[in-house]
DSSP file (Angstrom, degrees, kcal/mol; ACC not computed):
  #  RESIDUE AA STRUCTURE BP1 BP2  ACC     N-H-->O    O-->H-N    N-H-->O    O-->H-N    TCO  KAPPA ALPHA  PHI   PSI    X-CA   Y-CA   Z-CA
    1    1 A X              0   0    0      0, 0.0     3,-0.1     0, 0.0     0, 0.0   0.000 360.0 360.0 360.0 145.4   34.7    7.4   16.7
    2    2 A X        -     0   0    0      1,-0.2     2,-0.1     0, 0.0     0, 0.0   0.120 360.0 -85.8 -52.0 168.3   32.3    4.7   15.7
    3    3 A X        -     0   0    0      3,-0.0     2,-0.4     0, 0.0    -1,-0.2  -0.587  50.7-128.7 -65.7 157.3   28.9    4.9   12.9
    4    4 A X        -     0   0    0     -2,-0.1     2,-0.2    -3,-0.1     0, 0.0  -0.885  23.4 -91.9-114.0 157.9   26.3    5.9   14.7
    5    5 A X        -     0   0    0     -2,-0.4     2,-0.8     1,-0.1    -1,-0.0  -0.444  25.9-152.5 -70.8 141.1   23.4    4.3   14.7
    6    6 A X        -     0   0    0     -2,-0.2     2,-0.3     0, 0.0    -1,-0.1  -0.816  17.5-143.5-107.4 108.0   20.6    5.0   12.4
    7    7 A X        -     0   0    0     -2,-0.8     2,-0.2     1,-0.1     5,-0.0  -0.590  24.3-109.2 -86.1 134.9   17.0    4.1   13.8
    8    8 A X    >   -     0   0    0     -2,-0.3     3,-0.7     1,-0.2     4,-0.4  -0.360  16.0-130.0 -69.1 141.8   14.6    2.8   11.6
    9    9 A X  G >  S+     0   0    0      1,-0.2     3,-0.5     2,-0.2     7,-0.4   0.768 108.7  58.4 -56.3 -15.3   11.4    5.2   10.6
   10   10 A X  G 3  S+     0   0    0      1,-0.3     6,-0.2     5,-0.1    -1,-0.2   0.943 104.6  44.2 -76.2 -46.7    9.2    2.4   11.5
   11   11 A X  G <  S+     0   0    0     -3,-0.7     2,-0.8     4,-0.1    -1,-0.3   0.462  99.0  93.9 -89.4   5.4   10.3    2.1   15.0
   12   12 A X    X>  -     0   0    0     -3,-0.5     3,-1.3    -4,-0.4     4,-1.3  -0.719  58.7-159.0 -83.6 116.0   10.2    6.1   15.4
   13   13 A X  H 3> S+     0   0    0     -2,-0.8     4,-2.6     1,-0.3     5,-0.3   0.859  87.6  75.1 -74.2 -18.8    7.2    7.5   16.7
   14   14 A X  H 34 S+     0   0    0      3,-0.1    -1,-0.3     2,-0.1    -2,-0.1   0.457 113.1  29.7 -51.1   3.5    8.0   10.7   15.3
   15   15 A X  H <> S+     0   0    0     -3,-1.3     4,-3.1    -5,-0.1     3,-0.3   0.598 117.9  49.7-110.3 -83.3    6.9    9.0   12.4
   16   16 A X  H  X S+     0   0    0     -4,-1.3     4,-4.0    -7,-0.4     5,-0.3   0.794 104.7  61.9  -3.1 -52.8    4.4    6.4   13.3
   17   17 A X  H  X S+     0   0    0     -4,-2.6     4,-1.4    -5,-0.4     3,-0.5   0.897 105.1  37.8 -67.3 -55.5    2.4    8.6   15.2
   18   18 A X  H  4 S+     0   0    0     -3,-0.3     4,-0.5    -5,-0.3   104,-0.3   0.728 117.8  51.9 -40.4 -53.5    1.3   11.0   12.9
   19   19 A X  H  < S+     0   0    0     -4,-3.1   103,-2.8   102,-0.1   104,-0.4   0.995 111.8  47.4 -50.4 -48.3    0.9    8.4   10.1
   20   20 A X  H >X S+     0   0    0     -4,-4.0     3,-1.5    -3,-0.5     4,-0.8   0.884  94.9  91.1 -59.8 -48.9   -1.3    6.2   12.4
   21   21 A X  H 3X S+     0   0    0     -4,-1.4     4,-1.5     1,-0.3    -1,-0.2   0.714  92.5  28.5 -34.7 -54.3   -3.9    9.3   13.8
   22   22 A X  H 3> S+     0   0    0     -4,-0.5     4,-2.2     2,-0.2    -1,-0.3   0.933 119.2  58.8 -81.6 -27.8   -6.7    9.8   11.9
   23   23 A X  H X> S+     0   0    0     -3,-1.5     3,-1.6    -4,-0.3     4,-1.4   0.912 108.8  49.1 -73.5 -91.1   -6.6    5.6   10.7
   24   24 A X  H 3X S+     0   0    0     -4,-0.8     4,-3.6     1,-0.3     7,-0.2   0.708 116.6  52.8 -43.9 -51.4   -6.9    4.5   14.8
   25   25 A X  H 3< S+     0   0    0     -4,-1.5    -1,-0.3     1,-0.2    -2,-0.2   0.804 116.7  24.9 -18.8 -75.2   -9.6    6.9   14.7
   26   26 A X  H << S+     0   0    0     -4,-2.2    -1,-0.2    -3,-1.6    -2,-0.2   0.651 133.0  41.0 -87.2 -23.2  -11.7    6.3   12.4
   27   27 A X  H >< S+     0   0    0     -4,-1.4     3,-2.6    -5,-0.3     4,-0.3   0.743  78.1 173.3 -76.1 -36.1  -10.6    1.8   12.3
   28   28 A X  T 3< S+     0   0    0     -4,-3.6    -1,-0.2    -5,-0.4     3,-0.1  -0.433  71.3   0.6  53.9-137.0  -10.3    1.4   16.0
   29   29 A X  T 3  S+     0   0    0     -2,-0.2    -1,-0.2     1,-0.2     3,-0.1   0.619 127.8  74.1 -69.7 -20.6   -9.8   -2.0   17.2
   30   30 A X  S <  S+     0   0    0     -3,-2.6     2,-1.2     1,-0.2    20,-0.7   0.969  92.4  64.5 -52.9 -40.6   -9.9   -3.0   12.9
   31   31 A X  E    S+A   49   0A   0     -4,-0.3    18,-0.3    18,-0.2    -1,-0.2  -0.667  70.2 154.7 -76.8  87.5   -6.6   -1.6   12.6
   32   32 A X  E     -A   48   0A   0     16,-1.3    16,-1.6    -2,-1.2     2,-0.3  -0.558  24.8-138.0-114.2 168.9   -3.9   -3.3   14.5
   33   33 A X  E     -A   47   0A   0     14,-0.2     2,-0.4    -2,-0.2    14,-0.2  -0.874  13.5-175.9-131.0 147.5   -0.1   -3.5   14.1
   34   34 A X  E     -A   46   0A   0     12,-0.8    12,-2.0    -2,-0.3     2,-0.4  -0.983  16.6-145.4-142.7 146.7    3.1   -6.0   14.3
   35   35 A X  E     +A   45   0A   0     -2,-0.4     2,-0.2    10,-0.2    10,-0.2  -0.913  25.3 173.0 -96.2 130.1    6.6   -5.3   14.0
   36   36 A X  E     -A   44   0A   0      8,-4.0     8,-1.7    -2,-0.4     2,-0.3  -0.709  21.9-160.3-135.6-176.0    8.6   -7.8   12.4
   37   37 A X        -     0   0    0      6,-0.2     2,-0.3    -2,-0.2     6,-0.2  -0.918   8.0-165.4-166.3 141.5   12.3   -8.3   11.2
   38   38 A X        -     0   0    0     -2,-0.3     4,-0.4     4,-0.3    -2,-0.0  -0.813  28.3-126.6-129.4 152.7   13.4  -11.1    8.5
   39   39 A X  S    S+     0   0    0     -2,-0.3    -1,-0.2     1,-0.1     0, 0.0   0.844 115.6  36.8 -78.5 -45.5   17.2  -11.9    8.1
   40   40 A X  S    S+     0   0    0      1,-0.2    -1,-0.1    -3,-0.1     0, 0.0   0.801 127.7  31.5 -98.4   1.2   16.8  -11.2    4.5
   41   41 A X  S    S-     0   0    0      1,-0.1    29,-0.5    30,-0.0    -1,-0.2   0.440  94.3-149.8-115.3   1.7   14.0   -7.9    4.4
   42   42 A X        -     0   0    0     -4,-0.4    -4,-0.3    27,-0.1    -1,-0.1  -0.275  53.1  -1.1  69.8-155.3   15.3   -6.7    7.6
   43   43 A X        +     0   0    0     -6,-0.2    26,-0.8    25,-0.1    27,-0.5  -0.302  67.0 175.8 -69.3 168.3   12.3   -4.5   10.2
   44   44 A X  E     -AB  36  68A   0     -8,-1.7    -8,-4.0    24,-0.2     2,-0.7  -0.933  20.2-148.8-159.2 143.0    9.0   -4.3    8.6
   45   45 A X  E     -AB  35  67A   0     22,-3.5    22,-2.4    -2,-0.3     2,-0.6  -0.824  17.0-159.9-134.2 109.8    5.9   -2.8   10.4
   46   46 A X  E     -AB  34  66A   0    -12,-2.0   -12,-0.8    -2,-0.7    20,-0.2  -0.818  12.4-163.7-104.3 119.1    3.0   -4.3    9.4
   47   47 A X  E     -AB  33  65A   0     18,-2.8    18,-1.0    -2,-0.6     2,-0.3  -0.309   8.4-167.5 -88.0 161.0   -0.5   -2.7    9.8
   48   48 A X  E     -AB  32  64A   0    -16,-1.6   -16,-1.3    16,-0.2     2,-0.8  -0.852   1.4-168.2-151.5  96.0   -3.4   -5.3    9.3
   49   49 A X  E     -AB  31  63A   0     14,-2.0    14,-3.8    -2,-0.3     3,-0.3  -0.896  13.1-149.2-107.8 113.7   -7.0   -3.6    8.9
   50   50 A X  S    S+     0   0    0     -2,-0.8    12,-0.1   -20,-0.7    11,-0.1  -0.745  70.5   8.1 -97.6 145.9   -9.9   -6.2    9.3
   51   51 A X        -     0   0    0      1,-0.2    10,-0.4    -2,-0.2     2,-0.3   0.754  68.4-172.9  20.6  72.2  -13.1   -5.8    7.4
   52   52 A X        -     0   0    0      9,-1.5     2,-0.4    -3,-0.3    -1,-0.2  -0.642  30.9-123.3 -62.2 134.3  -12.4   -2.6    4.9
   53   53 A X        -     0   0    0     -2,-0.3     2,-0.3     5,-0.0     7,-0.1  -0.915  31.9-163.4 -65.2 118.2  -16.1   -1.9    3.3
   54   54 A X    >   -     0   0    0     -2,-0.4     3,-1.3     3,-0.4     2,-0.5  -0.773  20.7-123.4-100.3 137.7  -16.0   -2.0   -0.5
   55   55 A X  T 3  S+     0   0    0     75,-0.4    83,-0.2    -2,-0.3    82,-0.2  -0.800 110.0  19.6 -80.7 109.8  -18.5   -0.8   -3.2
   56   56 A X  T 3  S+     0   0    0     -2,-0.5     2,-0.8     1,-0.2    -1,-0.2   0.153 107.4 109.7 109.2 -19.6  -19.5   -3.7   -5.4
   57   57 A X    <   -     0   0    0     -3,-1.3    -3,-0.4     1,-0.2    -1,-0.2  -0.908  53.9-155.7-109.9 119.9  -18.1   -6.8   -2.1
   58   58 A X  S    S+     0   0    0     -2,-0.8     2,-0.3    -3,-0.1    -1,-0.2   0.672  75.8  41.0 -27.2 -39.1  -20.4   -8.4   -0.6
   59   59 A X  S    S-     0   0    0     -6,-0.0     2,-0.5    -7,-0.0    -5,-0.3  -0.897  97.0 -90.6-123.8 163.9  -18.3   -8.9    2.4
   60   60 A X        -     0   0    0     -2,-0.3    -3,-0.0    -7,-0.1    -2,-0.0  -0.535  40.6-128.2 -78.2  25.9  -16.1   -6.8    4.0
   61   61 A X        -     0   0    0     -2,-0.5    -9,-1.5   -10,-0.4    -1,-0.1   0.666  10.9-147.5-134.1 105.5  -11.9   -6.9    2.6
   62   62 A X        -     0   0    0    -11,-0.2    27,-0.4   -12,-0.1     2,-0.3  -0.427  28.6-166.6 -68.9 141.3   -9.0   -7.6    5.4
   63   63 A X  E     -B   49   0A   0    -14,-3.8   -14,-2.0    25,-0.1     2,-0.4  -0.995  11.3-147.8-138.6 148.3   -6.3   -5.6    3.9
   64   64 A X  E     -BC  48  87A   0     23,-2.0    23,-3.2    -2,-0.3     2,-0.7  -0.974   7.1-166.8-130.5 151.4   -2.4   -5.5    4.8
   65   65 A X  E     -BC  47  86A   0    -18,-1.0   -18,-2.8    -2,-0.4     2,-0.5  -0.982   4.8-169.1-142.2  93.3    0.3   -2.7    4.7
   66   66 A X  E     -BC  46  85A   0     19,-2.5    19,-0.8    -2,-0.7     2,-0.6  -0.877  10.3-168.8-110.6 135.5    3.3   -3.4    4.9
   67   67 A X  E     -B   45   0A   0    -22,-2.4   -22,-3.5    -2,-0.5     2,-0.4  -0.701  19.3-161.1-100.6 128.9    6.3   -0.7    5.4
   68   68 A X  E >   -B   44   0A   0     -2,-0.6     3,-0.5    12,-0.3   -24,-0.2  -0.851  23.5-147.1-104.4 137.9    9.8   -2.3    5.0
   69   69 A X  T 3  S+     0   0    0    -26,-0.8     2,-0.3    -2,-0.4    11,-0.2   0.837 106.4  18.9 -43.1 -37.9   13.3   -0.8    6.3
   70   70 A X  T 3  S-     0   0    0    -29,-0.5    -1,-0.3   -27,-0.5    -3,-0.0  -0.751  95.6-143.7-141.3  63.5   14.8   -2.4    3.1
   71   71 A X    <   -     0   0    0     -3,-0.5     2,-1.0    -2,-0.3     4,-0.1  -0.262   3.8-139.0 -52.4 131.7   12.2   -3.1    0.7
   72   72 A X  S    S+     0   0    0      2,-0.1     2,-0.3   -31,-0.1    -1,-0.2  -0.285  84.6  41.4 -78.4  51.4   12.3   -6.3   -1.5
   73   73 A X  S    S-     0   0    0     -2,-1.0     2,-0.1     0, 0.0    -2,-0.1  -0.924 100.4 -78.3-176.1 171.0   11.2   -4.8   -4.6
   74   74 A X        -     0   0    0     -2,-0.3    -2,-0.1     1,-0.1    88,-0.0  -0.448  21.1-168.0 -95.0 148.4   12.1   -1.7   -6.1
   75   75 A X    >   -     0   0    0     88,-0.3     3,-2.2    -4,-0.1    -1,-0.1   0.077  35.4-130.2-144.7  54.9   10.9    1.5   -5.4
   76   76 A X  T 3  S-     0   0    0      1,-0.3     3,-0.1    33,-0.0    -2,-0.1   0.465  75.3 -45.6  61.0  47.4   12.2    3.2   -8.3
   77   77 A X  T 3  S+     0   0    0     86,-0.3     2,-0.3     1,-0.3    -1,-0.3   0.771  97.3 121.0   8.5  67.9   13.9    6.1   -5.7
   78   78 A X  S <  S-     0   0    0     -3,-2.2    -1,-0.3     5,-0.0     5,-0.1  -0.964  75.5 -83.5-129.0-170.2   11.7    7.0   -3.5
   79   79 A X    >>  -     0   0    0     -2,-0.3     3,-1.5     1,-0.1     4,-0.5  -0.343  33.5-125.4 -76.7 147.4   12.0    6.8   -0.2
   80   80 A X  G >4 S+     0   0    0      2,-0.2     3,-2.5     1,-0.2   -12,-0.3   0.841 112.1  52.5 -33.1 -54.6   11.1    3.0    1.7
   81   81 A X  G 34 S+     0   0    0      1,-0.4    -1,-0.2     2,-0.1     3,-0.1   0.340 112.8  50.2 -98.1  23.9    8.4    4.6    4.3
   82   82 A X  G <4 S+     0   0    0     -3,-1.5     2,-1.0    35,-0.2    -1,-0.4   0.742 108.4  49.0-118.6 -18.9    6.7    6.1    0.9
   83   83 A X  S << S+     0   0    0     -3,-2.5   -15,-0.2    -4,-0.5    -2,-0.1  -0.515  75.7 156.7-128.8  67.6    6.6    3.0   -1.1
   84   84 A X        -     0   0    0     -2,-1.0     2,-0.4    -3,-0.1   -17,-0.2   0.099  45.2-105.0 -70.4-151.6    4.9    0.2    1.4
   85   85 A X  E     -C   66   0A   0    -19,-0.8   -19,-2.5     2,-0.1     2,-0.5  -1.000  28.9-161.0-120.3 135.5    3.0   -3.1    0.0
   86   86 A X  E     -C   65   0A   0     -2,-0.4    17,-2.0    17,-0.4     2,-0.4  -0.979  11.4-175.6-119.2 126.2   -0.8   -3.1    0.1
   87   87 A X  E     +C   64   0A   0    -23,-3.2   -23,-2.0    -2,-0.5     2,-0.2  -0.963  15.5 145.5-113.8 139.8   -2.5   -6.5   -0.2
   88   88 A X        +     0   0    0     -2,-0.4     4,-0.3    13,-0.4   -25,-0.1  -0.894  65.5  13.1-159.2 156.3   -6.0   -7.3   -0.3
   89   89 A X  S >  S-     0   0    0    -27,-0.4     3,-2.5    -2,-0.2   -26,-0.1   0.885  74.2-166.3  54.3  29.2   -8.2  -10.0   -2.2
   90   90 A X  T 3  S+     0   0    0      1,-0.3    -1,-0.2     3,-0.0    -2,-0.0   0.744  79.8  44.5 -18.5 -56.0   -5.0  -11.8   -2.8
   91   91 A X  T 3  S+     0   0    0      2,-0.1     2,-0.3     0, 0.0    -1,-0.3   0.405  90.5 125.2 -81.7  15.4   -6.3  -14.3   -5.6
   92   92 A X    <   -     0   0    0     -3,-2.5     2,-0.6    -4,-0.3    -4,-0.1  -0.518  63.4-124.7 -80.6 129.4   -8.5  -11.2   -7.5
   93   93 A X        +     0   0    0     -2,-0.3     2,-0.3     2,-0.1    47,-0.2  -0.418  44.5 152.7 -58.5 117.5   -7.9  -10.7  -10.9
   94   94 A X        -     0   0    0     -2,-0.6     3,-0.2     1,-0.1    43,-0.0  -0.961  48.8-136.0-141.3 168.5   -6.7   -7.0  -11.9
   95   95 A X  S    S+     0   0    0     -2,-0.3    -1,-0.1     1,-0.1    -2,-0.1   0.084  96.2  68.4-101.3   3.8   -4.8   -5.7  -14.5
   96   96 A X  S    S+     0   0    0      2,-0.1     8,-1.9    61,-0.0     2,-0.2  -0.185  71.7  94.5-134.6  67.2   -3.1   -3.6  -11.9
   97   97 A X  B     -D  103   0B   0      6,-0.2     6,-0.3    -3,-0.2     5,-0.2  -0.555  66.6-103.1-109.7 175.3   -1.0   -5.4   -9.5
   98   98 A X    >   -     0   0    0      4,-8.0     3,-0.9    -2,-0.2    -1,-0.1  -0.680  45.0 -92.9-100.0-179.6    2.5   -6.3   -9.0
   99   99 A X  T 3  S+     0   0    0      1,-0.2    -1,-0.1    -2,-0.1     2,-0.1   0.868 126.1  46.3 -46.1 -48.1    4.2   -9.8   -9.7
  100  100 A X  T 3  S-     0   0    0      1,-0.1    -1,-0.2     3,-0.1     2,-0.1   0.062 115.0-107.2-108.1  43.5    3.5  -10.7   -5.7
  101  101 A X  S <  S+     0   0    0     -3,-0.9   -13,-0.4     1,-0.3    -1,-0.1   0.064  75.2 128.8  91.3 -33.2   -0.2   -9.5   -5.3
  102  102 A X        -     0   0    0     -5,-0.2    -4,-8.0   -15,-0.1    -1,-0.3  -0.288  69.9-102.0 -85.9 164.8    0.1   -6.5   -3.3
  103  103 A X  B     -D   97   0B   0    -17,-2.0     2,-0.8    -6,-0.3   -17,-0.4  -0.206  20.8-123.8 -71.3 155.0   -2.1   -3.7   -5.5
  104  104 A X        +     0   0    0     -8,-1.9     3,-0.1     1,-0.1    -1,-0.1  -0.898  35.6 172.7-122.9  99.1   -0.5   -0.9   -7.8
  105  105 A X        +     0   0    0     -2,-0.8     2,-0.2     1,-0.3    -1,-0.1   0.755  57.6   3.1-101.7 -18.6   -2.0    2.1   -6.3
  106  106 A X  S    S-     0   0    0     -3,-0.1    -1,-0.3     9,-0.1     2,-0.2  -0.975  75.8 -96.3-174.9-177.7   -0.1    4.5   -8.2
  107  107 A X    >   -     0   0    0     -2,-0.2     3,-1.0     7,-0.2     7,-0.1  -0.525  39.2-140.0-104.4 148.0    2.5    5.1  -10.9
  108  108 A X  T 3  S+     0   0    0      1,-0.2    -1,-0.2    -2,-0.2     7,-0.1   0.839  93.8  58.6 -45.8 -39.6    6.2    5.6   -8.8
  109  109 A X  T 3  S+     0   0    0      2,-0.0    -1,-0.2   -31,-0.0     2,-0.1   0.164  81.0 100.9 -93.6   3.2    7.3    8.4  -11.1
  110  110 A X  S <  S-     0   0    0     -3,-1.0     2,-0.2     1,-0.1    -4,-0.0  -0.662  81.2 -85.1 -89.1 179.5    4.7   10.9  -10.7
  111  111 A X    >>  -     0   0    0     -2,-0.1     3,-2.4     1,-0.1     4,-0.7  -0.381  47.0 -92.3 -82.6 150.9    5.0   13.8   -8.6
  112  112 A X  T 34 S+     0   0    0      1,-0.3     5,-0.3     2,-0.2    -1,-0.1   0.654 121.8  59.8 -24.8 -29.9    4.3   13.9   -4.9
  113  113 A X  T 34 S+     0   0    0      1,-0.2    -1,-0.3     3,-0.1     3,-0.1   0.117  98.0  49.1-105.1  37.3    0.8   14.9   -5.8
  114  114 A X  T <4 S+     0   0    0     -3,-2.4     2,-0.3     1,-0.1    -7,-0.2   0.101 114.7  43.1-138.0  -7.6   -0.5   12.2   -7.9
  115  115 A X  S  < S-     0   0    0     -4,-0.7    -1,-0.1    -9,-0.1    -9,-0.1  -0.997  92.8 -86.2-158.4 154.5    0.5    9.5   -5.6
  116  116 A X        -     0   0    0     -2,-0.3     2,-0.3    -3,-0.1    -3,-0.1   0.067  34.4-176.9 -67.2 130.3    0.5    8.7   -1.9
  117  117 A X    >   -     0   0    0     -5,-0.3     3,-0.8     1,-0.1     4,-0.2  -0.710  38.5-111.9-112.4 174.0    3.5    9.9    0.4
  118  118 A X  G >  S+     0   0    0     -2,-0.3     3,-1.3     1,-0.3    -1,-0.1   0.816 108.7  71.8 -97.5 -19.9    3.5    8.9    4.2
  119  119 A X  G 3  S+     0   0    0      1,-0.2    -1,-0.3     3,-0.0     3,-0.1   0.833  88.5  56.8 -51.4 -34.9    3.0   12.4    5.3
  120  120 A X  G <> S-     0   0    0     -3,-0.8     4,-0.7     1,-0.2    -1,-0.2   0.329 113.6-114.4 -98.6  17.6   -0.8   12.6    4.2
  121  121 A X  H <>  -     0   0    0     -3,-1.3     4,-0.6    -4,-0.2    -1,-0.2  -0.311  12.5 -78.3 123.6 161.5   -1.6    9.5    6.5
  122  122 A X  H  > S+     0   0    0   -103,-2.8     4,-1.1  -104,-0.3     5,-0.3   0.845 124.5  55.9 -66.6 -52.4   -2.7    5.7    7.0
  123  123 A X  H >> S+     0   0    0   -104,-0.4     4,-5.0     2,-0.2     3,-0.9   0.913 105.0  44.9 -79.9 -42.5   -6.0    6.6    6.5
  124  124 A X  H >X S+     0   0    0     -4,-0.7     3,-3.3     1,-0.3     4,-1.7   0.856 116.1  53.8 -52.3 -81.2   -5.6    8.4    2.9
  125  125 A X  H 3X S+     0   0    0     -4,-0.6     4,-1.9     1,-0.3    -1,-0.3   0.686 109.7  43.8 -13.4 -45.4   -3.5    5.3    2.3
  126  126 A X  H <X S+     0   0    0     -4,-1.1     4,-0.6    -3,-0.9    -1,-0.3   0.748 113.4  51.8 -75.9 -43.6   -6.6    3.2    3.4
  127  127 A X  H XX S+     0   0    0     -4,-5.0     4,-1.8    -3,-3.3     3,-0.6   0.946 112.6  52.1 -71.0 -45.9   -9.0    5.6    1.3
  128  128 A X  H 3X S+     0   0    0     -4,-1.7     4,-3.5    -5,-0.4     3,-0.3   0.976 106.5  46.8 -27.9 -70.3   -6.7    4.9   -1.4
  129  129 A X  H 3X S+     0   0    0     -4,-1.9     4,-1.1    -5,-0.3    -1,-0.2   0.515 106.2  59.8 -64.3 -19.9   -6.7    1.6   -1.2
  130  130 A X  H <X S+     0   0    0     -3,-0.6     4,-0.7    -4,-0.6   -75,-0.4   0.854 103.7  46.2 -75.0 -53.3  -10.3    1.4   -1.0
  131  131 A X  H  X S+     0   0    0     -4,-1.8     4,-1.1    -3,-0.3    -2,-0.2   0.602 108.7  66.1 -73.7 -14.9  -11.2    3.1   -4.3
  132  132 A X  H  X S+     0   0    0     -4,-3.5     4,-1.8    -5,-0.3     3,-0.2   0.976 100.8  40.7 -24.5 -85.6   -8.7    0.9   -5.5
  133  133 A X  H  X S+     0   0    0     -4,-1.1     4,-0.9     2,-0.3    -2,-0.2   0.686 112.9  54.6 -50.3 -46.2  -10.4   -2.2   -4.8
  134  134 A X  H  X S+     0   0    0     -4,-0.7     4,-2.0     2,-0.2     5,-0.3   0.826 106.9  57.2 -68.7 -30.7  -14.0   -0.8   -6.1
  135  135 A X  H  X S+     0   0    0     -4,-1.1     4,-1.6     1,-0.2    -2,-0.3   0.975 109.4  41.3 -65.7 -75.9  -12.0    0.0   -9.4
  136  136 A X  H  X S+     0   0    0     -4,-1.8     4,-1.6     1,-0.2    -1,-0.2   0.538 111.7  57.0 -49.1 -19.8  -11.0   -3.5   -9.8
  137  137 A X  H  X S+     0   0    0     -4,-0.9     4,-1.4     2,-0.2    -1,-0.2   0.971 110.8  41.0 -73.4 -62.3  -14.6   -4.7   -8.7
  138  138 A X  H  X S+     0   0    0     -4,-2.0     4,-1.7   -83,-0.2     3,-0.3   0.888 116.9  52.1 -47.7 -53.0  -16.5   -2.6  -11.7
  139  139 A X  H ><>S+     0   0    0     -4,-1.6     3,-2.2    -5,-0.3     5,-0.8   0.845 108.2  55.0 -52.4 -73.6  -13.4   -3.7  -14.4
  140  140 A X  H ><5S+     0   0    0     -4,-1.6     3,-1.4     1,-0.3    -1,-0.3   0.774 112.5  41.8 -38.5 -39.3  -14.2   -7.3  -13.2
  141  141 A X  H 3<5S+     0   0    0     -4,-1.4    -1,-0.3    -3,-0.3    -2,-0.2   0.710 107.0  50.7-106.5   0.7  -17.6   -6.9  -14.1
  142  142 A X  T <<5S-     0   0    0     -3,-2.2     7,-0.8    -4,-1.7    -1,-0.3  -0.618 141.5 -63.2 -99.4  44.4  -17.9   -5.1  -17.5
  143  143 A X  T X 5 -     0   0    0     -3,-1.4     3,-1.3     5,-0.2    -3,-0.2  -0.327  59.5-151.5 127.2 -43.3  -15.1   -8.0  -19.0
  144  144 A X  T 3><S+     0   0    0     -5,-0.8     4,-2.0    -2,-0.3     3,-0.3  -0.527  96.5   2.6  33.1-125.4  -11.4   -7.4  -16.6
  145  145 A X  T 34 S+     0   0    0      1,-0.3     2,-1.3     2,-0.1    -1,-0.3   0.874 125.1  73.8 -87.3   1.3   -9.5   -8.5  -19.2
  146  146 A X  T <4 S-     0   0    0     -3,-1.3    -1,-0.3     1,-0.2    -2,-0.1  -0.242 133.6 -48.7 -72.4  56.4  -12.0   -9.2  -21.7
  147  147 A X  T  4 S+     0   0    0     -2,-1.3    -1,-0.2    -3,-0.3    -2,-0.1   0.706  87.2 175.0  93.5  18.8  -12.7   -5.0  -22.7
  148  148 A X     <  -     0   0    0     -4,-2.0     2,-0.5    -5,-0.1    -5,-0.2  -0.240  29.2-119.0 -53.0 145.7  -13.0   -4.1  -19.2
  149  149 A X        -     0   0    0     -7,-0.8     2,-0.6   -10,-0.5    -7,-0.1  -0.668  11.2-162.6 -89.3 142.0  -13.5   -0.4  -17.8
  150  150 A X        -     0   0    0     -2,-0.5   -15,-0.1     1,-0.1   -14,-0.1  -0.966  21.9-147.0 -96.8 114.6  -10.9    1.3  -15.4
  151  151 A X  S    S+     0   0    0     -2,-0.6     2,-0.2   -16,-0.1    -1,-0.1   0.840  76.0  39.3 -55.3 -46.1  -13.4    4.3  -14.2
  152  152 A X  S    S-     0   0    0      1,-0.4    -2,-0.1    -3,-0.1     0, 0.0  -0.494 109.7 -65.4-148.8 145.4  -10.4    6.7  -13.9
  153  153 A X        -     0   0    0     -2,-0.2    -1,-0.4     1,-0.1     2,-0.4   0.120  49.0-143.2 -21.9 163.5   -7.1    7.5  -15.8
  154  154 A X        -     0   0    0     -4,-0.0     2,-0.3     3,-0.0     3,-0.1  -0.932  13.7-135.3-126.6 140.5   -4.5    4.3  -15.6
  155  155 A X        -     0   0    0     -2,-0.4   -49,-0.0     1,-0.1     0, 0.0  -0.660  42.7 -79.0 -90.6 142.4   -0.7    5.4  -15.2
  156  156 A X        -     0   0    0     -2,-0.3     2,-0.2     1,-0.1    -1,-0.1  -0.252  39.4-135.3 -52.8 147.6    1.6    3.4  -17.6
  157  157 A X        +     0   0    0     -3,-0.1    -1,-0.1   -50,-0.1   -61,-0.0  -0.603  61.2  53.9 -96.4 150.8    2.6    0.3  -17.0
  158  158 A X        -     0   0    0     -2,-0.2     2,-0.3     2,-0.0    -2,-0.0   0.180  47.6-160.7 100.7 123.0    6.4   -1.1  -17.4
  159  159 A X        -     0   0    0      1,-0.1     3,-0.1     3,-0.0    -2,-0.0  -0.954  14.4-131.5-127.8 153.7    9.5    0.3  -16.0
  160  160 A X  S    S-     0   0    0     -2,-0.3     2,-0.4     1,-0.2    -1,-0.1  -0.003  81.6  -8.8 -70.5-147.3   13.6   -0.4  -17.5
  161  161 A X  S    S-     0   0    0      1,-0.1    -1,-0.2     2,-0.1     0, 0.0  -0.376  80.9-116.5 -58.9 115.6   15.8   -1.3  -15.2
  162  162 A X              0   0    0     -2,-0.4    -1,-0.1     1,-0.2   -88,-0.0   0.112 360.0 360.0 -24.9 128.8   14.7   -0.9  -11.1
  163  163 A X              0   0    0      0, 0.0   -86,-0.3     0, 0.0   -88,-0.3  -0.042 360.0 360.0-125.7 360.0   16.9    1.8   -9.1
């Protein structure tokens, strides 16, 4: 007998759907989706949420989430469709981002209830992602890295070697 094939979580709607519900809800037409596939990151389904309201922006923050079959960066074992990429505010200075922009929304190695898992939603993700962005505004403006405040705990930074 042959492998069988293995379907990606992305493309499953047992998956999908249940992530998506309460975010189409409450986003509507903001929230929209593409599926995409790269020879060298393999599928990705990328969600694209136009004008997030922020505390502290004047204007409104497009943010994107992407979930990779094969992520290109490490995600220190957990599973892909827990550890997507969130961008927003691409060029903003924070002290808690990765090397390629996307935001550092929590620390890998805590337990399931300190940090977001794909079971509690897009939208929690999106709420996340939200106070995020308001965190970074207030550090920017009492110093970022000149003596800025982080309102809230900061998980360590720094990992050894990527699994």
């Amino acid at each position: 007998m042959g492998a069988g094939v293995t379907v990606w979580y992305g493309a499953a709607a047992a998956w999908w759907a249940p992530l998506e519900r309460d975010a189409r809800r409450r986003c509507g037409p903001a929230l929209r989706h593409r599926y995409g596939y790269d020879y060298g990151e393999g599928h990705r389904l990328v969600y694209l949420l136009s004008g997030l309201d922020v505390v502290g922006d004047p204007d409104p923050v497009d943010v994107t989430i992407t979930f990779y079959a094969n992520p290109p960066y490490p995600t220190y074992g957990l599973p892909p469709q827990d550890s997507p990429r969130v961008h927003a505010k691409v060029n903003a200075t924070s002290k808690h981002r990765y090397p390629d922009g996307a935001l550092c929304l929590w620390y890998p190695l805590d337990p399931p209830d300190r940090r977001w898992t794909s079971d509690k939603g897009l939208l929690d993700l999106i709420e996340i992602t939200r106070r995020h962005l308001f965190l970074e505004n207030y550090w920017r403006a009492t110093g970022g890295h000149h003596g800025g405040e982080w309102l809230i705990e900061d998980a360590p930074h720094g990992f050894g070697k990527a699994g």
